[in-house]
Backbone as CSV, one residue per row, in Angstrom:
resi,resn,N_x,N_y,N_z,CA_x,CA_y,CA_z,C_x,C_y,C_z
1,UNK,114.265,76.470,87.082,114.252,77.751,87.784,113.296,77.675,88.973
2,UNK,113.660,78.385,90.055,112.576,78.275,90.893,111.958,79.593,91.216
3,UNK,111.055,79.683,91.932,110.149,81.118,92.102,110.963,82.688,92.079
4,UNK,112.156,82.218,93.035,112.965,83.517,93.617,112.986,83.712,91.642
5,UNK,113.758,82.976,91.442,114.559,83.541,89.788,113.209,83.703,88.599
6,UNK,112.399,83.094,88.831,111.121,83.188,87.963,110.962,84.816,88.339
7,UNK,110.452,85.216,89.477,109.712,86.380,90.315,110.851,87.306,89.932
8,UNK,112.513,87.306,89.811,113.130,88.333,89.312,113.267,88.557,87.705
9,UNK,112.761,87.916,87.255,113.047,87.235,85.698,111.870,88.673,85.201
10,UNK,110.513,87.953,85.794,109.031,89.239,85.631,109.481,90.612,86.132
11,UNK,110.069,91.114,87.463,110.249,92.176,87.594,111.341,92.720,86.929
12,UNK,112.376,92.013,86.668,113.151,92.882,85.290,112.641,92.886,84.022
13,UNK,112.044,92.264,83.844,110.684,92.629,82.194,109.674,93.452,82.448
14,UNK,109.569,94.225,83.812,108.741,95.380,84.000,109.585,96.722,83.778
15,UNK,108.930,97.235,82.597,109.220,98.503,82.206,110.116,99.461,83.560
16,UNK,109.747,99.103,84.234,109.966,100.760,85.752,111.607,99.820,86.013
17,UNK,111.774,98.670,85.815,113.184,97.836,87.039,114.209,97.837,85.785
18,UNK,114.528,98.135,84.204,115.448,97.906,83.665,116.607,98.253,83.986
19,UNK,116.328,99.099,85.119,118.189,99.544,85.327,118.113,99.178,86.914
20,UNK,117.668,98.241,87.651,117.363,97.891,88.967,118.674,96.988,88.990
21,UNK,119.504,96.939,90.213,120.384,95.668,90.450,119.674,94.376,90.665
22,UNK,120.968,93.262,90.156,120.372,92.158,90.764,119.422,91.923,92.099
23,UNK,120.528,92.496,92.899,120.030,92.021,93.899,119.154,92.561,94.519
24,UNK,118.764,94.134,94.156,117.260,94.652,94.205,115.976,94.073,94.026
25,UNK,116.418,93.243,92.496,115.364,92.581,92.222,115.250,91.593,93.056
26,UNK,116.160,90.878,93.452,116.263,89.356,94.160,115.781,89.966,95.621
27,UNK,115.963,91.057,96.014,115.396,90.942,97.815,113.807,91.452,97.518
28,UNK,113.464,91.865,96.348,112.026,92.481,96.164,111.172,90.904,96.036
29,UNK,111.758,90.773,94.946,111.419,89.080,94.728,110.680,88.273,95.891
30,UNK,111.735,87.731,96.815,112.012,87.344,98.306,110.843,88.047,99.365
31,UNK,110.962,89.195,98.911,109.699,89.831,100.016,108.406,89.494,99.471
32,UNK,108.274,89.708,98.155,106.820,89.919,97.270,106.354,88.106,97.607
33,UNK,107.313,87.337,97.437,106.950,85.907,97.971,106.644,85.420,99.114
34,UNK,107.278,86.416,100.194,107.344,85.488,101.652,105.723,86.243,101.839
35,UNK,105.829,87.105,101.482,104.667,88.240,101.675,102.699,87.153,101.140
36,UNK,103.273,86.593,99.781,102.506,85.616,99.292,101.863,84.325,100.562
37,UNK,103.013,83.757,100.306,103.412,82.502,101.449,102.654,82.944,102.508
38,UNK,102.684,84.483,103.667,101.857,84.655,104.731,100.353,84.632,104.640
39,UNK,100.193,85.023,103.376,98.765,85.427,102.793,97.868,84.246,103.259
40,UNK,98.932,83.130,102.484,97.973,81.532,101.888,98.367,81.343,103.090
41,UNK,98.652,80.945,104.003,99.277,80.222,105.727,97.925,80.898,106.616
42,UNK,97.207,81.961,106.147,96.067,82.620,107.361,94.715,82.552,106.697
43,UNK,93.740,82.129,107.280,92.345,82.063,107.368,91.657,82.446,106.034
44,UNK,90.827,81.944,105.580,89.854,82.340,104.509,88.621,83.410,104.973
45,UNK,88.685,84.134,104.547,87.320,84.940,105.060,85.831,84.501,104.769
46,UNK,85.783,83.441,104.324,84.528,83.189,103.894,84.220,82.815,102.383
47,UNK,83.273,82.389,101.896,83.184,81.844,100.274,82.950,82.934,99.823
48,UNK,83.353,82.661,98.205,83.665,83.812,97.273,82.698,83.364,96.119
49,UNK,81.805,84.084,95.650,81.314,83.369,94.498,82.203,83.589,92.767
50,UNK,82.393,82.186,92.154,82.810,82.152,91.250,82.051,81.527,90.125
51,UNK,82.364,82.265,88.630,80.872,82.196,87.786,81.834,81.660,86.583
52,UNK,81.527,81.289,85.502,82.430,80.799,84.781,82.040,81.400,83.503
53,UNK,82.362,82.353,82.566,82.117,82.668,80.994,83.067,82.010,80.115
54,UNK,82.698,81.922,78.697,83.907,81.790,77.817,84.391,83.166,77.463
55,UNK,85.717,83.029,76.632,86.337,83.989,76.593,87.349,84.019,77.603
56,UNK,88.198,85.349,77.457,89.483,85.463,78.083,90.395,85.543,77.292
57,UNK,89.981,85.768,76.400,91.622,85.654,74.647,91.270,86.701,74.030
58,UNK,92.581,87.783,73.591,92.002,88.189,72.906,93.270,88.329,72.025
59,UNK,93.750,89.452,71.190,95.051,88.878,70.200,96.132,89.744,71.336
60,UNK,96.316,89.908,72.043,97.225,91.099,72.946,96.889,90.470,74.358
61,UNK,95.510,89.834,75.056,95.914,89.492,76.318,94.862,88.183,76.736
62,UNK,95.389,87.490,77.359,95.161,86.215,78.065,94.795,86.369,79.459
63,UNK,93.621,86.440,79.984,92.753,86.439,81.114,92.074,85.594,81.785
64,UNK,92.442,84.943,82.732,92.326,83.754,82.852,91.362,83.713,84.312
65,UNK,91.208,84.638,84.928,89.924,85.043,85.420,90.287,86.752,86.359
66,UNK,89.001,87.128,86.593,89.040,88.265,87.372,87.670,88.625,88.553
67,UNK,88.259,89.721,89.326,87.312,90.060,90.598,86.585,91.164,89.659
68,UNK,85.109,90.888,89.912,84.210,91.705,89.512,82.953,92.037,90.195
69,UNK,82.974,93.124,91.405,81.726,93.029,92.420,81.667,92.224,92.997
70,UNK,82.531,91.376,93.674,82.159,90.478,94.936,82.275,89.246,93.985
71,UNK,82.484,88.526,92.735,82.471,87.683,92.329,83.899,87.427,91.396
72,UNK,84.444,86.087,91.350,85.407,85.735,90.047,85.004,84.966,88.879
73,UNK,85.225,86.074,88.406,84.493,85.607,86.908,86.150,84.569,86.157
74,UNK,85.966,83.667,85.856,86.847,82.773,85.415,86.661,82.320,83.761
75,UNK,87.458,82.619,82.737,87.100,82.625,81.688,87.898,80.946,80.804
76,UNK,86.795,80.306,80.482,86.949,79.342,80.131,87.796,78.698,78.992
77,UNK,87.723,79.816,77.863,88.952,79.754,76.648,89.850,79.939,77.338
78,UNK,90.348,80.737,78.086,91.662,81.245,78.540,91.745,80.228,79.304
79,UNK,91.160,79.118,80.094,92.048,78.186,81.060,92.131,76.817,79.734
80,UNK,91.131,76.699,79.093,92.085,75.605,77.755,93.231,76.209,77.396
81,UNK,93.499,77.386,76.750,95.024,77.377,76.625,95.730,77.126,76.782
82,UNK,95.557,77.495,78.518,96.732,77.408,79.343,96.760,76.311,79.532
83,UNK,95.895,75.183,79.722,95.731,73.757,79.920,96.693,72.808,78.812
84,UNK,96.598,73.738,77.300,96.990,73.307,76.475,98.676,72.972,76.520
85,UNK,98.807,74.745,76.713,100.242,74.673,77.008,100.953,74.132,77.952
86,UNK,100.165,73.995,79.006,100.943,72.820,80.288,100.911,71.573,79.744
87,UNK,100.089,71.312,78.459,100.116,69.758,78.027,101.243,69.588,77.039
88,UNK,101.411,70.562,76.589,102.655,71.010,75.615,103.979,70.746,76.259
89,UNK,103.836,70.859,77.197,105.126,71.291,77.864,105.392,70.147,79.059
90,UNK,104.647,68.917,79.484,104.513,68.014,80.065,104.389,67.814,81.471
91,UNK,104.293,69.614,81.474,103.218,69.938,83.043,101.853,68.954,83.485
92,UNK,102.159,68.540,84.637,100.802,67.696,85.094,99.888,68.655,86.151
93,UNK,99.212,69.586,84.880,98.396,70.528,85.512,97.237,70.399,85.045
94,UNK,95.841,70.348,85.443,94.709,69.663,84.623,93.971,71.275,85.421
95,UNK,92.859,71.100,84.597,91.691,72.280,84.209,91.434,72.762,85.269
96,UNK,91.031,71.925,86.364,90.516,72.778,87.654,91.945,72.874,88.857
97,UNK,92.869,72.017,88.480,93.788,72.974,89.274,94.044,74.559,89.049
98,UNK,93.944,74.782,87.702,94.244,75.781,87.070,93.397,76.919,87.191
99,UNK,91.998,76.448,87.370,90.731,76.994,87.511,90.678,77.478,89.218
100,UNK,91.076,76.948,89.645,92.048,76.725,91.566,92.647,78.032,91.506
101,UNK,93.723,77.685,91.238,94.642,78.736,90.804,94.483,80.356,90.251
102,UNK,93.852,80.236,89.104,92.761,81.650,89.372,92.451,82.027,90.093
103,UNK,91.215,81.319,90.617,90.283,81.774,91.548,90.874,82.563,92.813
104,UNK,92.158,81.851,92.987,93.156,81.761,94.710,93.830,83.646,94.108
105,UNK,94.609,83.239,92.512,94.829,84.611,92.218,94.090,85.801,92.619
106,UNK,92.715,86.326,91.873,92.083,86.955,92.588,91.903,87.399,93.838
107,UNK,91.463,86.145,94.420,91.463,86.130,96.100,92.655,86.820,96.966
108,UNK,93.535,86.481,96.072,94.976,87.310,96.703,94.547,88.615,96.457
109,UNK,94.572,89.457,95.045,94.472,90.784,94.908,93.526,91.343,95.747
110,UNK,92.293,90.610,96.535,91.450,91.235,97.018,92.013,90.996,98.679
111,UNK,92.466,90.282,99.416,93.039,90.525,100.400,94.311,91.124,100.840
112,UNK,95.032,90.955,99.746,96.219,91.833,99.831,96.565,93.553,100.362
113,UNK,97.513,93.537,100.968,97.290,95.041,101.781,98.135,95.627,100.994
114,UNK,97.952,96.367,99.539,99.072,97.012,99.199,100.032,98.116,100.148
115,UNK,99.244,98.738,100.739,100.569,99.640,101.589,101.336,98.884,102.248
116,UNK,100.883,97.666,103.119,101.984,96.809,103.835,102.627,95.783,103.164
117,UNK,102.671,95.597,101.897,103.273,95.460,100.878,104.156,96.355,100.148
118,UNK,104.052,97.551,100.332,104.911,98.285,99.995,106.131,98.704,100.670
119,UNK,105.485,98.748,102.332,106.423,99.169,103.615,107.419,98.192,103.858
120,UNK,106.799,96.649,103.410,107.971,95.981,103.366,108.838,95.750,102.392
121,UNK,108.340,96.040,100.915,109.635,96.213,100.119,110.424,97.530,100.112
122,UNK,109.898,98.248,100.865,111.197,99.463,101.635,111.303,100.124,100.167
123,UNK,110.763,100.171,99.524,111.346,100.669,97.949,110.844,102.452,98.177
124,UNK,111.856,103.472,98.284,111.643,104.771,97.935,111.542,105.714,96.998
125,UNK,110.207,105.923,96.824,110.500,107.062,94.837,110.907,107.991,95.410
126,UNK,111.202,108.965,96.601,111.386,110.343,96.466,112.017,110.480,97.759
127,UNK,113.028,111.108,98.169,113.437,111.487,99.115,114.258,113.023,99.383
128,UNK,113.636,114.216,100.229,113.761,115.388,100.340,113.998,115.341,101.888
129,UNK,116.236,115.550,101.934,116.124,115.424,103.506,115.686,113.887,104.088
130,UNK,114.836,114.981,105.241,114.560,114.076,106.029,113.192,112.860,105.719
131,UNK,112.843,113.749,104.587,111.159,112.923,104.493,111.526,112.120,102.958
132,UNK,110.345,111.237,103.203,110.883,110.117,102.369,109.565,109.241,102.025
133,UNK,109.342,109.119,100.657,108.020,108.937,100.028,108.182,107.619,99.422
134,UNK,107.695,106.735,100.386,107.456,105.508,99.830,106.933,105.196,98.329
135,UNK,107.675,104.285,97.555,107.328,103.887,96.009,106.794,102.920,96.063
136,UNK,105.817,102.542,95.146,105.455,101.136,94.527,106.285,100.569,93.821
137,UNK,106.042,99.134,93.990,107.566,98.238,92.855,106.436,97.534,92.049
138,UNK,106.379,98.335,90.547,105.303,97.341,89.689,106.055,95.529,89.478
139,UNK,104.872,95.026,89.572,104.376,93.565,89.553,104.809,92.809,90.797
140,UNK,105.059,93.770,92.154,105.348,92.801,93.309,103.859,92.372,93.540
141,UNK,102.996,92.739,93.581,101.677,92.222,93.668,101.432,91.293,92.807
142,UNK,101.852,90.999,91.932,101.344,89.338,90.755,102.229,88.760,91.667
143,UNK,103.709,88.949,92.389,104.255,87.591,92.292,103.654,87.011,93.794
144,UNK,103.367,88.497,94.642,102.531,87.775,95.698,101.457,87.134,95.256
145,UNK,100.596,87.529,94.479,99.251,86.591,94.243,99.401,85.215,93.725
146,UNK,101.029,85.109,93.347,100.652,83.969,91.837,101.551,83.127,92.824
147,UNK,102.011,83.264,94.110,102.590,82.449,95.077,101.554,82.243,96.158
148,UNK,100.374,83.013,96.287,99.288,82.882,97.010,98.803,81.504,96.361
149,UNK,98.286,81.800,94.869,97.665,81.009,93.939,98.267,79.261,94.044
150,UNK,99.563,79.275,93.858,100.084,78.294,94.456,99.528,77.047,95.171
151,UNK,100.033,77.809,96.233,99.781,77.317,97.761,98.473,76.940,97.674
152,UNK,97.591,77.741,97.339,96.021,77.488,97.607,95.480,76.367,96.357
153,UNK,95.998,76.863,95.610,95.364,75.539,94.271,95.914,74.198,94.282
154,UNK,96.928,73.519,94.697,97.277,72.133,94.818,98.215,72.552,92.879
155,UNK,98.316,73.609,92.205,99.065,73.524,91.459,99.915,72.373,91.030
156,UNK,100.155,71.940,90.169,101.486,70.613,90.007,102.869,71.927,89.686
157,UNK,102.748,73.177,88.774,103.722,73.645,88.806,103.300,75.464,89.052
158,UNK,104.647,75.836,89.551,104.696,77.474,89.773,103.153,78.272,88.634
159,UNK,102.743,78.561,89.181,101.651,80.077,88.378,103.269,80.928,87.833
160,UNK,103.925,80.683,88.390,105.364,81.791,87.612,105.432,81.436,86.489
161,UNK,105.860,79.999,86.714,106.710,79.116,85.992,105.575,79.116,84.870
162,UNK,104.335,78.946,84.880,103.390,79.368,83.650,102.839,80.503,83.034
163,UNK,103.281,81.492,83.703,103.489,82.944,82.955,104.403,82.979,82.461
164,UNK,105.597,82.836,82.776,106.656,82.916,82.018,106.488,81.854,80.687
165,UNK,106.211,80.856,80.562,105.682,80.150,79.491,104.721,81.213,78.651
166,UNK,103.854,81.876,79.472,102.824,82.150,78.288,103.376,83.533,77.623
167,UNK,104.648,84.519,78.132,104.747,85.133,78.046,106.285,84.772,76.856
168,UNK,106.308,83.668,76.417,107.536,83.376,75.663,108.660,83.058,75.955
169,UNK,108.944,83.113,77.476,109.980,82.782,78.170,110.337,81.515,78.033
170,UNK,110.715,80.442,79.130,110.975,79.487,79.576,110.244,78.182,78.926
C-alpha cells in the first residue's frame, strides 16, 4: 500500500468520514499529504529541545513522543515497541530513526497552519445560502505530520504504514 491508500484507510476509521465517498477520502488524503511534503521541503526554524522519559504505554494508548512547552518529550518504552514491531515485521527501521520520526512528528503539529490546512481541504460543515462555514476533516493533521515525519527522519518505512501496524491493520 502506499501513503495515498494508507492516509484513506485512517480517515475512513475516523469516526466523523464513515459515510464519506471514496474519493472524498482520496482527494483529502492527497491534500493532507502534499500539504505534509510542503511542510518538510521549507526551512527549519531553529533547534527544538528534545528530552527523553520512559514510558509512553499504557493499556489503551501508545505515545511515542509529544510537544510540551517548547520541548519533545520522547518516550522511550513506546519507541521499543514500535522498534519491536518493525522487527516483527522485517521493517529496517532502527531506534533513532524512529526517535527522528517523532521528534519531526511533533515538529509538524507545531508548525502546521491548521486554518490553511483546512482552506485547502475545501471541506464545508455548514452552509446557509450564500455563507459557508468551513469544517475540519479529523486526522488530516496526523497524515500531514506523519508525511512531514517521513521526509525529515530518513524513515526506512511510511510513519502510516506503522500506525496502521500498530493499530491492527496491515
Amino acid at each position: 500500500m502506499n501513503d495515498v491508500e494508507l492516509a484513506v484507510d485512517l480517515l475512513r476509521a475516523t469516526p466523523t468520514h464513515e459515510n464519506r465517498s471514496e474519493d472524498q477520502l482520496r482527494a483529502w488524503a492527497e491534500i493532507a499529504l502534499a500539504y505534509g511534503d510542503e511542510l518538510a521541503a521549507g526551512a527549519d526554524s531553529g533547534d527544538i529541545r528534545v528530552v527523553e522519559r520512559e514510558g509512553g504505554v499504557s493499556e489503551r494508548e501508545l505515545v511515542l513522543a509529544e510537544h510540551q512547552r517548547g520541548t519533545v518529550v520522547v518516550y522511550t518504552e513506546a519507541l521499543r515497541r514500535v522498534e519491536k514491531l518493525a522487527r516483527a515485521r522485517g521493517w529496517p527501521v532502527t531506534r533513532e530513526a524512529l526517535r527522528r520520526a517523532a521528534v519531526a512528528h511533533e515538529l509538524a503539529h507545531h508548525r502546521l497552519d491548521v486554518r490553511e490546512l483546512n482552506r485547502r481541504l475545501g471541506h464545508t460543515a455548514l452552509q446557509l445560502g450564500p455563507l459557508r462555514l468551513r469544517g475540519h476533516v479529523a486526522g488530516a493533521e496526523e497524515i500531514t505530520a506523519h508525511r512531514f515525519a517521513h521526509h525529515r527522519s530518513g524513515l526506512a518505512v511510511s510513519p502510516l504504514l506503522i500506525t496502521t501496524a500498530l493499530a491492527g491493520g496491515n
